[in-house]
C-alpha positions in Angstrom: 64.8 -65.6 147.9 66.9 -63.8 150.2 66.8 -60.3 150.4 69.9 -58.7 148.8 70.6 -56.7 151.9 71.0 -59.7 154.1 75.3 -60.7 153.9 74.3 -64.3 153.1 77.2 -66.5 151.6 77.0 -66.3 148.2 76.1 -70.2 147.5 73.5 -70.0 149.9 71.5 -66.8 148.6 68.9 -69.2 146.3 68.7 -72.1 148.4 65.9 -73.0 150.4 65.4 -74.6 153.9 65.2 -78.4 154.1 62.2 -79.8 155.1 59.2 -81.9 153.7 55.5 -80.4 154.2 54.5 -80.2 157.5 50.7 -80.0 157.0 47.9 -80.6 159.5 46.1 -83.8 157.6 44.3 -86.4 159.3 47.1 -89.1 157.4 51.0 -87.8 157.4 52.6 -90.7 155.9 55.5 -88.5 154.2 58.5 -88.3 157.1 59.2 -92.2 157.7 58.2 -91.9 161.4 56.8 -94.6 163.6 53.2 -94.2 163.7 52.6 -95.8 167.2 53.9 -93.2 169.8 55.7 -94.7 173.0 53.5 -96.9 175.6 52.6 -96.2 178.5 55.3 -98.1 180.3 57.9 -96.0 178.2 56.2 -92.9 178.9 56.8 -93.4 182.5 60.5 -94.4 182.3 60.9 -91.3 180.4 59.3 -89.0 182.9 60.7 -90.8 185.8 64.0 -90.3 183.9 63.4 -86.6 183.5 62.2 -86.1 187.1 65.7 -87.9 188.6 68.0 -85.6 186.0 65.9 -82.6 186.3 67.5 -81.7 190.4 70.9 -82.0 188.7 70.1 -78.9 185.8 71.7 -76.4 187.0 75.1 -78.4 186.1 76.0 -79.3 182.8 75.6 -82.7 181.0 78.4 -85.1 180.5 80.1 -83.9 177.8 81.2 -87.3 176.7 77.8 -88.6 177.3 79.2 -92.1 178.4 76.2 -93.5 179.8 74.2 -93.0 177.0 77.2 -94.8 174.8 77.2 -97.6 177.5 73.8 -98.1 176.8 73.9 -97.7 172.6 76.7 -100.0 172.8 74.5 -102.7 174.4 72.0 -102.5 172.6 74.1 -102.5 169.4 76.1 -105.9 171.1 72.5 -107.6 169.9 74.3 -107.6 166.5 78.3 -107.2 167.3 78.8 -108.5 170.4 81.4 -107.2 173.0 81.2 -103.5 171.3 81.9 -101.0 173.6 81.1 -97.5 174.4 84.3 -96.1 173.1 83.4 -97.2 170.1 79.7 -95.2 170.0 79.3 -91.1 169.2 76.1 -89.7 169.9 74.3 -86.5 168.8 71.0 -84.7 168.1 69.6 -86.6 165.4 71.8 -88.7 162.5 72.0 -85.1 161.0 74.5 -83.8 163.4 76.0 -86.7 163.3 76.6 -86.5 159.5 77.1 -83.1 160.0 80.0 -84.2 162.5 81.7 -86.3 160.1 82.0 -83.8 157.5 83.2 -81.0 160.2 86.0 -83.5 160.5 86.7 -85.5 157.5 85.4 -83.3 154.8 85.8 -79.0 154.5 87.7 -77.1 151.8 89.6 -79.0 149.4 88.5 -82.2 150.2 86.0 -84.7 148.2 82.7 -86.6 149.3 81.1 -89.2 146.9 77.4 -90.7 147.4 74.9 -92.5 144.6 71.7 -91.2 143.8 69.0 -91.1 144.6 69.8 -91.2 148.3 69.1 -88.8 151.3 68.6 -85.2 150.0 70.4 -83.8 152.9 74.1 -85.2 152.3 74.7 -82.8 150.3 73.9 -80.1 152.1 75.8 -80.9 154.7 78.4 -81.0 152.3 77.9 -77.1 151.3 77.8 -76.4 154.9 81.2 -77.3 155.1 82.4 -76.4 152.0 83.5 -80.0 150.8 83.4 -80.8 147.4 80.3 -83.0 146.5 80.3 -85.8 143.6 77.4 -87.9 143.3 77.4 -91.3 141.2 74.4 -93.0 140.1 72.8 -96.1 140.8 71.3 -98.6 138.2 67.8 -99.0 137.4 67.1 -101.3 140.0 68.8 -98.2 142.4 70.9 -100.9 143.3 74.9 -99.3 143.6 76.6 -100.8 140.3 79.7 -102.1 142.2 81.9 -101.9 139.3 80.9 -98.3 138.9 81.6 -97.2 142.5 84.4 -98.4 142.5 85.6 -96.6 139.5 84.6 -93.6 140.6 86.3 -93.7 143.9 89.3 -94.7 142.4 89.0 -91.6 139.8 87.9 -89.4 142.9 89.5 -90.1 146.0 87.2 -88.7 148.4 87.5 -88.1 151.4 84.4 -89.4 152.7 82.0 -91.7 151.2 78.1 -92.1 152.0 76.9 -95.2 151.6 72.9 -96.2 152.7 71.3 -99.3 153.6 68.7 -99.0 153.5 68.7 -96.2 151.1 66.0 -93.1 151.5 63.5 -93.0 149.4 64.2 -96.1 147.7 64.4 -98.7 150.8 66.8 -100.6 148.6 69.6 -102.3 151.1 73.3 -102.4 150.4 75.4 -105.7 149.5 77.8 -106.6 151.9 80.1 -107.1 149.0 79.5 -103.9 147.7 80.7 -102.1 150.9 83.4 -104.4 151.2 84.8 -103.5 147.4 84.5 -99.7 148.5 86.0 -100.4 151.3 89.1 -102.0 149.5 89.8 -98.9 147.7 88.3 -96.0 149.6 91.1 -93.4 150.5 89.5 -92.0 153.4 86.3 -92.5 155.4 83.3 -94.7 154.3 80.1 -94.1 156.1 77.0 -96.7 155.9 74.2 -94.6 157.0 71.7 -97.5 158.3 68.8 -95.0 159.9 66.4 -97.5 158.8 68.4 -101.1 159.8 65.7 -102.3 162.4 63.4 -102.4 159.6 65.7 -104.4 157.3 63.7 -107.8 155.7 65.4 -111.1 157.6 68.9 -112.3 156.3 69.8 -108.7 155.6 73.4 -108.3 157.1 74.4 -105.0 158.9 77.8 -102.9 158.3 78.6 -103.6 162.0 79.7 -107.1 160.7 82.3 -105.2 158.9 83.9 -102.7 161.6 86.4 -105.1 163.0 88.4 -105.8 159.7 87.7 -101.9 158.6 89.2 -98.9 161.0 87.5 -96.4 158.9 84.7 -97.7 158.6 81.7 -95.8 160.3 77.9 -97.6 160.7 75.1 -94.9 161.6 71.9 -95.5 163.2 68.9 -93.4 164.7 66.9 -93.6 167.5 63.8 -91.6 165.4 62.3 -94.8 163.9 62.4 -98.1 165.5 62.0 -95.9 168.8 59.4 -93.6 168.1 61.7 -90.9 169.3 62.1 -88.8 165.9 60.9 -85.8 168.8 63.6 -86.7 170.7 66.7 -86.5 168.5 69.2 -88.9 168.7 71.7 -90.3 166.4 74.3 -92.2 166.8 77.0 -94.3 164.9 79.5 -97.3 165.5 83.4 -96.7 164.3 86.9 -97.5 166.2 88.0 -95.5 169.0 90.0 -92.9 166.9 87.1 -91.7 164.7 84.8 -91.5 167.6 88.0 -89.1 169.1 87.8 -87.3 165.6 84.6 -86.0 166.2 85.2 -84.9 169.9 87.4 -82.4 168.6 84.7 -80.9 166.5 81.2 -81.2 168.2 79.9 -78.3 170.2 80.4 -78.2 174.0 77.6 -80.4 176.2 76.1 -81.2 172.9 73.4 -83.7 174.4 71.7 -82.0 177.4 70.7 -83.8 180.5 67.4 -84.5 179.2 68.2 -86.1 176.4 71.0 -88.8 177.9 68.2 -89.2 180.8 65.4 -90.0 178.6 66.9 -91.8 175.3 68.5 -93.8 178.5 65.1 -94.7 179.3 63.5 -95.7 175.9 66.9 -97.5 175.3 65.5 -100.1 178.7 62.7 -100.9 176.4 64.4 -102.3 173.5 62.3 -105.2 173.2 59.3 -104.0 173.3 60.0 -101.3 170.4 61.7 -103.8 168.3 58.5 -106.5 168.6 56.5 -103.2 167.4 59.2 -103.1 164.4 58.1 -107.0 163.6 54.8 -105.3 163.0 55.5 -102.4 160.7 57.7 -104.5 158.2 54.8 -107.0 158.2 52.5 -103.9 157.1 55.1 -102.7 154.7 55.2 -105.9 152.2 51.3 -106.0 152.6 52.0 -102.0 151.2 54.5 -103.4 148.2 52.1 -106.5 147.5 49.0 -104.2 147.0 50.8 -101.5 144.9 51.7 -104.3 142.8 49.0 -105.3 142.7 47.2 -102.0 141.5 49.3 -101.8 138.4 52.1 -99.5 140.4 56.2 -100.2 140.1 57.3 -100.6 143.7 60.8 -100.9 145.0 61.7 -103.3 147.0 61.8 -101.9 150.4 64.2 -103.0 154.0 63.6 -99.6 155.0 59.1 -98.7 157.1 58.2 -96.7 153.4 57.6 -97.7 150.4 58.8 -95.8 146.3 56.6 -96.6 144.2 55.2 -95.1 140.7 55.5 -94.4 137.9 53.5 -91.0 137.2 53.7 -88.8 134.3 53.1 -86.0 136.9 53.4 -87.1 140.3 52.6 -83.6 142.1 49.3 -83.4 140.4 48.9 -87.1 142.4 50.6 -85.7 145.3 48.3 -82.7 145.7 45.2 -84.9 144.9 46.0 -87.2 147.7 46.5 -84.1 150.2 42.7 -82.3 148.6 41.6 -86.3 150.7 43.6 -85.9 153.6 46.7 -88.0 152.7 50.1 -87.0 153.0 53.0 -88.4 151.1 56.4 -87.5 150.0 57.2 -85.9 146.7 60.7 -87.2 146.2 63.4 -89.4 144.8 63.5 -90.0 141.2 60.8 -88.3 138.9 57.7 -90.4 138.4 58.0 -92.0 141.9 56.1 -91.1 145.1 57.4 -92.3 148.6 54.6 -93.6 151.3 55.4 -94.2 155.2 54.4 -97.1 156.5 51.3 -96.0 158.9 48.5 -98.0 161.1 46.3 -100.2 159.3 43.9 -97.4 159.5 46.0 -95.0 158.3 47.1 -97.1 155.1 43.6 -97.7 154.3 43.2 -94.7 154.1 45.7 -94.3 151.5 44.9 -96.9 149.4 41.2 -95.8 149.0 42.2 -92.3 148.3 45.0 -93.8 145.7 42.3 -95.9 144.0 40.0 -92.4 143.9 42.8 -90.5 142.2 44.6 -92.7 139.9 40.9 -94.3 138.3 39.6 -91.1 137.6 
């Protein structure tokens, strides 16, 4: 609680920081990260990539960043080729980005629309910049009811619309035709927030097949997962030339330093080798879902490296349980559920024996 003394905005005097438990457990399975830090060989290109930037500091960065979209846009060309780097945005982490969008398509007076459960965060972002927030549900399944959405936007007419595929903390991926029927009658800007894509099972299509026909149409990604650079903070998203100019008008000056183009530059070079690590962790993830069901556990079908499963009559009292054994996991998404990262073989035995200890007791 703040203190009353302290001139906080008034819709922001009982809120509390984001942020799941950062606790110092030999298992911390609860922030989707990639458990296998970068190689060797990456670690080199990234301090080789530091040491060439680092005579240059006393200048400021590229403001633009154009290298750095040069290189997202080839790497994104692996799914739409011939994108180019007027058509990337980068920032620290897909939270400014979101952030971004919102600073220019949302703000007093207008409307965002999402479906829950999805990301906690959008809307806080959506308080931040004082847009009005509607949130729709999803079915059962937490698959978005089409028919639904689309009423809704129709009855709305937001502003901006959050989509995710796949969606945090389900995992649950988004229908092509489900995008495309928002799409059809979305007003303003729709957003697919794909932070997770890499991970997506095979045969499960991308947003990016959908920029060309759809001008406001805007596909995010991260760096934090398939990279293994959640420290290093970079986001970025795919959308035609005159959103990407949108958001020039409203990020903060030399918002990427140096050291950031320089190194995400870097890990960006060893795209294959981080993607055949992916390969790995969805194989680990349906051996997760397979042995939940298994145990007698509901489990969502996952495209994203975690895993919702459940149902508890009180999930913190598992939650808390698993942590008294050294397991961390998230306490989120729809009551009854529990959300698991997907971790090293080590690691995820080590879940599932301290699982087996709580729930048979």
């Amino acid at each position: 609680m703040t203190p009353d003394w302290v001139p906080l905005r008034d819709e922001l005097r009982d809120d509390e920081p984001y942020g799941a438990p950062q606790l110092d457990l030999p298992v911390r399975l609860n922030t989707n990260e990639n458990p296998y830090g970068p190689s060797a060989a990456v670690v080199a290109s990234m301090a080789r990539a530091v040491a060439d930037a680092a005579p240059a500091m006393n200048r400021y960065p590229d403001r633009e960043a154009w290298a750095l979209r040069e290189a997202l846009a080839g790497y994104l060309s692996r799914e739409l080729p011939g994108l180019t780097a007027d058509r990337v945005w980068a920032a620290n982490g897909s939270n400014e980005i979101m952030q971004q969008l919102l600073q220019a398509f949302g703000g007093p007076g207008r409307t965002a629309v999402s479906f829950a459960p999805t990301y906690s965060m959008y809307p806080e972002y959506a308080r931040n910049t004082h847009t009005r927030w509607v949130t729709g549900r999803r079915r059962e399944d937490f698959e978005v009811d089409v028919d639904a959405a689309v009423a809704l936007v129709e009855a709305e007419q937001p502003h901006v619309v959050f989509l995710t595929s796949p969606n945090n903390p389900t995992g649950t991926a988004l229908s092509i035709d489900v995008a495309e029927s928002i799409l059809a009658v979305a007003p303003g800007v729709v957003v697919v927030d794909e932070a997770y894509a890499e991970f997506r099972r095979t045969g499960t299509p991308s947003a990016l097949s959908l920029l060309a026909d759809h001008p406001r149409l805007v596909v995010t990604r991260t760096m934090s997962k398939a990279f293994a650079y959640a420290g290093g903070r970079l986001g970025y998203l795919a959308a035609h030339p005159a959103i990407v100019d949108a958001l020039r008008i409203v990020r903060l000056p030399y918002h990427l330093s140096v050291v950031q183009q320089a190194v995400a530059i870097a890990v960006l070079g060893h795209a294959d080798e981080m993607l055949a690590q992916v390969d790995s962790l969805r194989a680990t993830r349906d051996e997760v879902a397979t042995r939940l069901r298994a145990d007698g556990f509901d489990v969502a079908d996952s495209d994203a490296n975690f895993v919702l499963f459940g149902r508890f009559d009180d999930r913190h009292a598992v939650w808390q349980a698993l942590v008294d054994r050294g397991v961390l996991i998230r306490e989120t998404g729809p009551s009854g559920w529990l959300r698991v990262s997907v971790g090293t073989p080590a690691e995820m035995a080590a879940f599932h024996q301290a699982l087996t200890e709580v729930t048979s007791t």
